[in-house]
C-alpha atoms as an extended CHARMM CRD file, in Angstrom:
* protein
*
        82  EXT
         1         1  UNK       CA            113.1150000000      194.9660000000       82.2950000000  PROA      1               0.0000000000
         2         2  UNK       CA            114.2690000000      191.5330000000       83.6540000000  PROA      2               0.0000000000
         3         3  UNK       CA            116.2880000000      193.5440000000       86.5230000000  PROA      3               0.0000000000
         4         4  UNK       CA            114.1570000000      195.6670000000       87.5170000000  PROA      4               0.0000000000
         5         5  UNK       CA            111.4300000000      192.6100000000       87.9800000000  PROA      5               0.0000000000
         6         6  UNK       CA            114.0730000000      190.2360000000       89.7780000000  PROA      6               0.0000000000
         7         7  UNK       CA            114.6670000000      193.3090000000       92.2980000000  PROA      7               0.0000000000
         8         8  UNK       CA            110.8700000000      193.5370000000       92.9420000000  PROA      8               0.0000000000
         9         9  UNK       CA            110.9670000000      189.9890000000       92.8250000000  PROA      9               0.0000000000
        10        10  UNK       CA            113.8050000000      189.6730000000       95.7340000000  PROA      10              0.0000000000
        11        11  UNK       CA            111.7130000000      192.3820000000       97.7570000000  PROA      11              0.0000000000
        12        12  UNK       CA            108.7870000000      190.2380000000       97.5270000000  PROA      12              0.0000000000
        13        13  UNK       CA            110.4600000000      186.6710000000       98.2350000000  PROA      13              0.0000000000
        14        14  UNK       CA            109.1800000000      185.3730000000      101.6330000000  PROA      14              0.0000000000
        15        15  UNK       CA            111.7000000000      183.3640000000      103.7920000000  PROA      15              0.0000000000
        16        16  UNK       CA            110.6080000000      180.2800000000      101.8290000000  PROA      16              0.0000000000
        17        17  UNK       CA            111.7220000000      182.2120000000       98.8640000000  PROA      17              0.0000000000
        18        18  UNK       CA            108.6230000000      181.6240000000       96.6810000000  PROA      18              0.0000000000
        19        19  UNK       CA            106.4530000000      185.0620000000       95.4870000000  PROA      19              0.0000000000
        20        20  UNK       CA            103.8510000000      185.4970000000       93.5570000000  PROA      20              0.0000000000
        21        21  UNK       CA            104.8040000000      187.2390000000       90.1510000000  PROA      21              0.0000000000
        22        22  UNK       CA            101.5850000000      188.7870000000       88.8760000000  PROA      22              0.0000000000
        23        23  UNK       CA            101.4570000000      190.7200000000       92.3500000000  PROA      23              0.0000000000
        24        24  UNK       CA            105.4170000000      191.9010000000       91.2990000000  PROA      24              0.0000000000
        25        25  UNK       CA            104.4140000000      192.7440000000       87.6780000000  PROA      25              0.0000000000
        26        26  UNK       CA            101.7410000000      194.9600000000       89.5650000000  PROA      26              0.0000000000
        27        27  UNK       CA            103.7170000000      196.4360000000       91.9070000000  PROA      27              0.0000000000
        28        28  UNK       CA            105.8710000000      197.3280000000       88.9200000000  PROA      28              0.0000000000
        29        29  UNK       CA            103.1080000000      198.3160000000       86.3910000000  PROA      29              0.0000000000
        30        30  UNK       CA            104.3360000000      195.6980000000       83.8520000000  PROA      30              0.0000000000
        31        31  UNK       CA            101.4790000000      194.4640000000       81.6460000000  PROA      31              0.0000000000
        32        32  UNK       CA            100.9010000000      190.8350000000       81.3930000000  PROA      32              0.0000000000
        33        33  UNK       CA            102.9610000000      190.1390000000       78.7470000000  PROA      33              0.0000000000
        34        34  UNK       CA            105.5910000000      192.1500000000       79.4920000000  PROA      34              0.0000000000
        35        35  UNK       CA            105.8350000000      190.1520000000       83.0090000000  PROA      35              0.0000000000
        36        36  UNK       CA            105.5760000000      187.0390000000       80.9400000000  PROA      36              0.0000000000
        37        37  UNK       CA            108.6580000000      188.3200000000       79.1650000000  PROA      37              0.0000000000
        38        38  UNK       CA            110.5390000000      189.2410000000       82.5350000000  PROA      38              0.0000000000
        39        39  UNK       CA            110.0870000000      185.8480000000       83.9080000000  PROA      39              0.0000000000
        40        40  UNK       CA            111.0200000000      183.8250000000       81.0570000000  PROA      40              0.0000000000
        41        41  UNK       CA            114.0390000000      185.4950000000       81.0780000000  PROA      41              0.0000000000
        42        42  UNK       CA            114.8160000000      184.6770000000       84.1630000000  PROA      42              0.0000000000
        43        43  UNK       CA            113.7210000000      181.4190000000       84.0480000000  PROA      43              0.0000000000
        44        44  UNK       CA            116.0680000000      180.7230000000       80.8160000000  PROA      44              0.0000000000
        45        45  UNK       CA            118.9270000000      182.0220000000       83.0750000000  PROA      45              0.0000000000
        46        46  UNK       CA            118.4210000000      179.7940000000       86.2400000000  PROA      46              0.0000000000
        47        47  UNK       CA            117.4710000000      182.7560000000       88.5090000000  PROA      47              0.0000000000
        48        48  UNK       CA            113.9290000000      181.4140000000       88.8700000000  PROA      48              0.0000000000
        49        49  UNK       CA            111.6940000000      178.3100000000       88.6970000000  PROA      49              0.0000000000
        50        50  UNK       CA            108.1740000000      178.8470000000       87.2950000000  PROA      50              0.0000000000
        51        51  UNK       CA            105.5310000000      177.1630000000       89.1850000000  PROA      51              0.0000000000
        52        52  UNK       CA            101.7890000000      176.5460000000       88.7710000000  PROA      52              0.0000000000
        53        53  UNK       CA             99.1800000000      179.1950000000       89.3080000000  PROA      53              0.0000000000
        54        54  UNK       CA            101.4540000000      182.2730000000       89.1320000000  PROA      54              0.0000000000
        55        55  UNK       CA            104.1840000000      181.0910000000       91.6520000000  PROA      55              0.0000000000
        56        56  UNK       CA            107.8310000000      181.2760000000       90.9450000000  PROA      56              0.0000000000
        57        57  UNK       CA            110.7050000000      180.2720000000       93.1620000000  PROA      57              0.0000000000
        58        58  UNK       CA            113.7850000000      182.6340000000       93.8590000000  PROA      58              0.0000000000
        59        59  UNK       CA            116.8520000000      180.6330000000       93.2100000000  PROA      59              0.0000000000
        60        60  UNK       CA            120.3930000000      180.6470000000       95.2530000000  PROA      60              0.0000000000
        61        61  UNK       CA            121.7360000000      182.6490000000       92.0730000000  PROA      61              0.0000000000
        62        62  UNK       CA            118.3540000000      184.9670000000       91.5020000000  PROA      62              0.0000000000
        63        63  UNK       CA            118.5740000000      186.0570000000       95.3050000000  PROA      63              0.0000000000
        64        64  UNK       CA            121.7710000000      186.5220000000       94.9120000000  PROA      64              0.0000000000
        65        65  UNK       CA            122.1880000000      188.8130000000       91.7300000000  PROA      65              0.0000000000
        66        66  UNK       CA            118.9330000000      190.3770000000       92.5450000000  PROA      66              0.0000000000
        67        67  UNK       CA            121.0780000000      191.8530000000       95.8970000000  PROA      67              0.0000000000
        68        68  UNK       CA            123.4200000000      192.6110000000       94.1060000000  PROA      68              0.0000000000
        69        69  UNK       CA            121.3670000000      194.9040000000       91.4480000000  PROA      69              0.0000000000
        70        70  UNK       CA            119.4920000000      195.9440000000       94.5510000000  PROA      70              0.0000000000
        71        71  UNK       CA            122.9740000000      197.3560000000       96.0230000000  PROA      71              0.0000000000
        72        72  UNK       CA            123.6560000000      198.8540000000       92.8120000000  PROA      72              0.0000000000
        73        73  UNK       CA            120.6310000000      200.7140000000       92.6150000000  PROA      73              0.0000000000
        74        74  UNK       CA            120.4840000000      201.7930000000       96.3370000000  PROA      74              0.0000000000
        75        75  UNK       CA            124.4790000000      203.1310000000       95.9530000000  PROA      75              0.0000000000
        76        76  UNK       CA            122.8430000000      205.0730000000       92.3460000000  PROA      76              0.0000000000
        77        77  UNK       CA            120.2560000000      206.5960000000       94.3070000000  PROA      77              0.0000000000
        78        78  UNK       CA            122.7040000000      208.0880000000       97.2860000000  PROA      78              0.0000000000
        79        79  UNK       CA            125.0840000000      209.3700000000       94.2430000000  PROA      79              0.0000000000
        80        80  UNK       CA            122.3690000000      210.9540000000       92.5750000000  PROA      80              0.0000000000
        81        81  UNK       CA            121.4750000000      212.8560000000       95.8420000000  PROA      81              0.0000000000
        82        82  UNK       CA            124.8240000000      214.2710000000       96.6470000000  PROA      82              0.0000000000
């Protein structure tokens, strides 16, 4: 569940790297506590900062790993087509 949120959350990041992670959990159709769940997991693991008023802050290591899934998935998808 965390993945699939910091993907979203990646797509979503503006170029000052903050997004807004209700409007990810909706995108996603996570309920509230399920984003709740998402985020403090990646807060616990450095990948984001939670902020006040449902802000968060992609980190170096969150943009980074969330490419990286994001890779994974797009390279999943083309496999799955062939």
């Amino acid at each position: 569940m965390a993945q699939r949120f910091l993907v979203e959350a990646t797509r979503a990041t503006g170029p000052d790297e903050y997004f807004r992670w209700h409007a990810v959990a909706a995108t996603l159709g996570y309920s509230e506590a399920e984003a709740r769940q998402a985020m403090q997991s990646l807060d616990d693991r450095k990948l984001v900062i939670l902020l006040l008023e449902g802000n968060a802050r992609l980190l170096d290591a969150g943009r980074q790993m969330g490419a990286k899934l994001e890779a994974r998935l797009i390279r999943a998808g083309e496999a799955t087509r062939r």
